[in-house]
C-alpha positions in Angstrom: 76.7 105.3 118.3 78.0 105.4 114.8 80.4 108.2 113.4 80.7 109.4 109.4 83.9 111.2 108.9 83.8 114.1 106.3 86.8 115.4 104.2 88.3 116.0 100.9 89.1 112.4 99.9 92.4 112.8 97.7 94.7 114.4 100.8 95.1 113.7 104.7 94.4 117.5 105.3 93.5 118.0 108.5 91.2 115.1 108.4 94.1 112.8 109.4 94.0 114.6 112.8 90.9 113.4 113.3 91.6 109.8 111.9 94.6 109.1 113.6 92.8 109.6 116.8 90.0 107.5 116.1 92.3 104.8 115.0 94.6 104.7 117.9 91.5 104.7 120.2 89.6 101.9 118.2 86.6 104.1 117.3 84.8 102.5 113.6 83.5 105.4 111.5 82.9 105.7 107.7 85.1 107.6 106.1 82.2 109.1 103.6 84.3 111.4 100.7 86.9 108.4 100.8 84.1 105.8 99.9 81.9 108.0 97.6 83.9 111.1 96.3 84.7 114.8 96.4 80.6 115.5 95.2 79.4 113.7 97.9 80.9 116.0 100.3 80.0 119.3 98.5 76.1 117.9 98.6 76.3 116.7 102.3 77.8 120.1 103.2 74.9 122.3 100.6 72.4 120.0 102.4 73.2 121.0 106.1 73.5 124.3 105.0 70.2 124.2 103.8 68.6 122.0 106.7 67.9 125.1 109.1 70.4 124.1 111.2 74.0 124.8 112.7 76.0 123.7 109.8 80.1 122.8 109.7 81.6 125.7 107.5 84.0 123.3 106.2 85.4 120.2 106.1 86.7 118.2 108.0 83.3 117.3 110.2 82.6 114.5 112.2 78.3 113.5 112.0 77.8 110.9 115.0 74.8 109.2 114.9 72.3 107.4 117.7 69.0 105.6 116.7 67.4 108.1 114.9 69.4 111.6 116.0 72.3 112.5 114.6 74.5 115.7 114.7 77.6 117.2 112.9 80.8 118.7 114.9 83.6 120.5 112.9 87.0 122.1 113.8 89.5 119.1 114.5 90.4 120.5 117.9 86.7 120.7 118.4 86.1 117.4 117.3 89.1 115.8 119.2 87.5 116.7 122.6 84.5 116.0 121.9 85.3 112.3 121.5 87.9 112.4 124.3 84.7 113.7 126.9 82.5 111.2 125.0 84.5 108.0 125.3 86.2 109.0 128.5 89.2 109.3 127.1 90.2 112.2 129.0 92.5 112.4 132.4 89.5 113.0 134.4 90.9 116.3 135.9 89.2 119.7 134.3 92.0 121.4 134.7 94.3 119.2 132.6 92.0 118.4 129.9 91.6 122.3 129.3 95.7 122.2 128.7 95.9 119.4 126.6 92.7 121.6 124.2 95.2 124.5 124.4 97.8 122.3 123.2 95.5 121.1 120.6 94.7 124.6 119.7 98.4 125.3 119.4 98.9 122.5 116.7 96.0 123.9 114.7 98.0 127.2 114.6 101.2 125.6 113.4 98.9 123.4 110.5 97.8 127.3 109.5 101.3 128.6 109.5 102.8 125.5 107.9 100.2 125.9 104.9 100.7 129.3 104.7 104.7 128.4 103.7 103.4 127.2 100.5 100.7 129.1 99.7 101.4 133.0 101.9 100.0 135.7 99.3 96.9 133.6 99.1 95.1 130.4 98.8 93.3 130.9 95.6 96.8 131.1 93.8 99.0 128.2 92.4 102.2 127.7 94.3 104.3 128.7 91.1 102.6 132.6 91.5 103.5 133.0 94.8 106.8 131.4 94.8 109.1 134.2 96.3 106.9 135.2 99.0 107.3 131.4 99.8 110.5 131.5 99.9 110.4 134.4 102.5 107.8 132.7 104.8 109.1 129.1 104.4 112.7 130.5 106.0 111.1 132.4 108.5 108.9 129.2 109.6 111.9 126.9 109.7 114.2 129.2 111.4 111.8 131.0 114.0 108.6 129.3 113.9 109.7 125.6 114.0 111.9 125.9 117.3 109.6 128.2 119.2 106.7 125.4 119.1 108.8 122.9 119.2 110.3 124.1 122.6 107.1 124.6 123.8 105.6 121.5 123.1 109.0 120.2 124.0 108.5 121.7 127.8 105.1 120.5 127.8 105.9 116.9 127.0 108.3 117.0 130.6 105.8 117.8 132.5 104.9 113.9 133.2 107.8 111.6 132.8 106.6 109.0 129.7 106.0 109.3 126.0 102.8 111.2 126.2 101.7 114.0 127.5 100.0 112.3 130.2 102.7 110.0 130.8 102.0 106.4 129.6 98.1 107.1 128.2 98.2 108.3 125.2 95.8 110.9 124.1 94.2 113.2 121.0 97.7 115.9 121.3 99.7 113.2 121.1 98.7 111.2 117.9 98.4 115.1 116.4 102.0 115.7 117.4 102.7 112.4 115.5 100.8 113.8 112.8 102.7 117.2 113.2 106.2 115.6 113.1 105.4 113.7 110.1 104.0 116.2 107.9 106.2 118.7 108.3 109.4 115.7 107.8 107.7 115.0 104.7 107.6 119.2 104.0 111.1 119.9 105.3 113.2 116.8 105.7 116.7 118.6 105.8 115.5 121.2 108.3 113.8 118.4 110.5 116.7 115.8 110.5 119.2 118.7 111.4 116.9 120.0 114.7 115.7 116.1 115.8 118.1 115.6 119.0 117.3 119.0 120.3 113.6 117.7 120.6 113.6 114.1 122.5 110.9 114.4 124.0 108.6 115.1 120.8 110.3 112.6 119.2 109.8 110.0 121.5 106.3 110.5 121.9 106.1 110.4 117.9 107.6 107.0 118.0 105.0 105.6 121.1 102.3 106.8 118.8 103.4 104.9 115.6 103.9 101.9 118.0 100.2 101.8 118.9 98.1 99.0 117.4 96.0 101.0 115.8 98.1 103.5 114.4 100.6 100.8 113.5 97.6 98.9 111.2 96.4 102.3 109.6 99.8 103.0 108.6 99.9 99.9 107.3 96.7 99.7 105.4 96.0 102.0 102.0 93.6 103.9 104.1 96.8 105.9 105.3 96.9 108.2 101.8 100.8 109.3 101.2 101.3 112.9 101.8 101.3 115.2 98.7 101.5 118.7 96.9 97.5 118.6 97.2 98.0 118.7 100.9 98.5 121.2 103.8 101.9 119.6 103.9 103.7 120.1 100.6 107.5 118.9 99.8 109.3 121.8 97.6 113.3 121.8 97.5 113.8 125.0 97.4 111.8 125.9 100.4 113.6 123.4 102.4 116.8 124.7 102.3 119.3 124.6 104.9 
């Protein structure tokens, strides 16, 4: 089976979600928008919508591929699983897999909320027209938001002793939790070097992740696209204060 990746090729977005775990678990895909551009991914998307059948509603969407067939999945938590039942990557028990898609469910919520520190009035304005209300939701997301998931992921993490979730087998919420911690480090640096020691555990399992082969090579390669203010994770000063 082969696997096209699709998503907005200047940014990591919540593509990188989706990348990070395929690297980490050695699965080749093509990363399409990244090896064409940004039109390519507008006419794939116009064409599914047009092709009768169930189509992604956005970006980013994964199109796996077998002889002849082929079908899209969208929604990174919805992706993620997929490929964790498909390459039994999972724990093998039902009942945990379903926790660690909640978990994954959870992180999609905090990507929503962390975007919506930048842009809270409404994503079809620049930054700069929206600025105070920015300020208001970026305090509120460090102050409240930031420890509640934290803890909770935090709790989660204990539940096995080991770096991941699952103990010493990594999986799709961890290499998102790497992803997590590192986009919102880049967005809030002051406010995530002053609240590191009370989260071990998270941090820990962000280092195991960056220590895993494939990981380790992506981040080295110039696949791995720096973060930036085109992103869901955007660095301003003044909405990172203390």
């Amino acid at each position: 089976m082969s696997y096209d990746l699709w998503y907005w090729p200047g940014i990591q977005g919540r593509g990188e979600f989706v990348r990070l775990f395929m690297e980490a678990a050695g699965l080749p895909y093509r990363d399409r928008a990244r090896q064409a551009d940004a039109q390519a991914l507008v006419e794939d998307m116009e064409a599914r919508e047009k092709s009768g059948t169930f189509a992604p509603y956005a970006p980013p969407y994964l199109v796996a591929r077998e002889g002849e067939d082929e079908f899209a999945i969208a929604q990174v938590a919805h992706i993620l699983a997929w490929l964790t039942d498909h390459h039994n990557l999972g724990s093998g028990d039902p009942q945990t897999d379903l926790h660690l898609i909640q978990l994954q469910l959870t992180i999609t919520d905090v990507v929503a909320e962390a975007h919506d520190t930048h842009h809270p009035t409404g994503g079809g304005l620049y930054y700069e027209d929206q600025k105070q209300a920015a300020a208001t939701a970026a305090k509120g997301f460090r102050e409240e938001r930031i420890p509640k998931y934290f803890t909770h992921f935090e709790n989660a993490l204990g539940v096995n002793s080991g770096p991941f979730l699952r103990a010493d087998r990594f999986g799709h919420v961890d290499t998102s939790l790497f992803q997590l911690v590192e986009g919102l480090r880049y967005a809030f640096p002051k406010r995530m070097a002053r609240i590191a020691a009370d989260y071990p555990r998270i941090w820990a399992c962000r280092d195991a992740v960056a220590e895993l082969p494939g990981v380790a090579a992506y981040a080295k390669s110039e696949r791995r696209i720096p973060f930036n203010e085109d992103g869901i994770f955007r660095h301003y000063p003044e909405l990172d204060e203390q």
